[in-house]
N, C-alpha and C positions, 0 to 999 in steps of 0.2 A: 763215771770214769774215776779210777782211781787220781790219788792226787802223789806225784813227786816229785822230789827235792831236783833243785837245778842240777846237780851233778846226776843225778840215778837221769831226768831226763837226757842229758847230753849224751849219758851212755846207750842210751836206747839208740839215739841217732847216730851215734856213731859206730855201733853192732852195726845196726844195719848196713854199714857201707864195705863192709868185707867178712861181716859174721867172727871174728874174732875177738872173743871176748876180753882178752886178755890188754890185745892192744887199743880196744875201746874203750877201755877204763883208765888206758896211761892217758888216752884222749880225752878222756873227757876229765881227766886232773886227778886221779890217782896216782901215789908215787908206783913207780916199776916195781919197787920191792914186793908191795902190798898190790902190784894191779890184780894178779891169778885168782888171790882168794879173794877179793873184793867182787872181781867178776864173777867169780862161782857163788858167794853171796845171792849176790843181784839175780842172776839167772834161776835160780832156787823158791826166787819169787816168783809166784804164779803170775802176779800184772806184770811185773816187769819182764820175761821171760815173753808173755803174751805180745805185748805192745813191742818188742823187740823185733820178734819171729814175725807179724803177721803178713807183711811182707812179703817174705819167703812164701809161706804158706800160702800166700793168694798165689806169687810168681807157680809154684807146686802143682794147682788146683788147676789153673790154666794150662798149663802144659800137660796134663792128663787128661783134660775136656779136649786138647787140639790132638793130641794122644790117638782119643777114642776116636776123633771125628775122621783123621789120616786111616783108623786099620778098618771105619767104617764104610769111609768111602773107596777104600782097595776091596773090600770086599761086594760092593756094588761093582767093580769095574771087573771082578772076577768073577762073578756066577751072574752076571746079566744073560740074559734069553731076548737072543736077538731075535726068535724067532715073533716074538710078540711087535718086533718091528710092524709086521706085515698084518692086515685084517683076513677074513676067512677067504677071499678068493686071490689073494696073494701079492695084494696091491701094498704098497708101502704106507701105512695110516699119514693123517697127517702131525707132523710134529706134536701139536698142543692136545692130539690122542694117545700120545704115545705116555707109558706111565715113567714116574720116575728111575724108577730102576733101571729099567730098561735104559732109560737115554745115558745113566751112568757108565752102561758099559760100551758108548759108542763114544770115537774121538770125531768124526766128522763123516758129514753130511753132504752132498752133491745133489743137487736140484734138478740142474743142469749141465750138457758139458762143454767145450770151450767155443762150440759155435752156436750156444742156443740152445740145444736138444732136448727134451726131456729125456733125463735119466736118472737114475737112481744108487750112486756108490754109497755106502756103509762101511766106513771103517771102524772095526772095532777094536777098541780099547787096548793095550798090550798087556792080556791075559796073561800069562806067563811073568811077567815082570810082577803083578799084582800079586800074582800066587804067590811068587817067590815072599814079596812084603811080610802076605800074610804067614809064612810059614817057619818067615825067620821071626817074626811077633811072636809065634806061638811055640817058639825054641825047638820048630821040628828039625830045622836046618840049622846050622853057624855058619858063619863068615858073611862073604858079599853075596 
C-alpha cells in the first residue's frame, strides 16, 4: 500500500464524502486559493485517485450486479412457460418439480380453496409490466 502524507490522507477521506475535489482539499487544509490545483495534483496521482474513487467504484459495481440481477429477473417473469407448470397428463407438478424458471413467472399459488377443496389457481406474474421493464432497459420504448 502506498504510503501518504497526513494531508493527501485527509484528502482521500474527505473526497470521499461528496467527490469534490476542490472542497476536499479546503478540508483537508489547503488554502482556497491553492485548493483547485492542489486537488487536480492529487487526483493525477494514480494511488491517490485510486484510494479516493474506490468507494465509488465498489458503490458502481453493485448497482450494475443489482442492475443485471432486476432486468434478469423481469426477464424470467416475462418469457416463463407456464405450461411446464403441469406434467404430461395435465396435473399441476409439485412445486419442488417445478424448475426455476418457471416458478419465476408465477405470483401465486392456491392448493386449496376457502373451504378446504383441492384446487389448483396459478397466477401469473404481470407479463406486461415485465415486458414493458424490459423494453424500456433496452431503449425500445421511453418514458413510464
Amino acid at each position: 500500500m502506498p504510503k501518504f502524507t497526513p494531508r493527501q490522507r485527509r484528502f482521500i477521506e474527505e473526497y470521499k464524502v461528496d467527490h469534490n475535489a476542490t472542497r476536499a482539499a479546503m478540508r483537508a487544509g489547503y488554502s482556497a486559493g491553492h485548493a483547485a490545483a492542489n486537488s487536480n495534483r492529487m487526483l493525477k496521482n494514480p494511488d491517490i485517485e485510486r484510494a479516493a474513487t474506490a468507494p465509488l467504484r465498489r458503490l458502481c459495481d453493485r448497482r450494475e450486479q443489482v442492475a443485471a440481477r432486476v432486468v434478469e429477473e423481469a426477464a424470467r417473469a416475462a418469457f416463463a412457460d407456464l405450461r411446464r407448470v403441469f406434467d404430461d397428463d395435465g396435473e399441476v407438478k409439485p412445486v419442488a418439480e417445478i424448475d426455476a424458471e418457471t416458478l419465476a413467472g408465477i405470483s401465486i399459488v392456491h392448493a386449496t380453496d376457502q373451504y378446504g377443496r383441492p384446487v389448483c389457481r396459478i397466477r401469473r406474474r404481470d407479463k406486461a409490466a415485465a415486458l414493458k421493464l424490459l423494453a424500456r432497459h433496452a431503449r425500445l420504448i421511453e418514458g413510464r
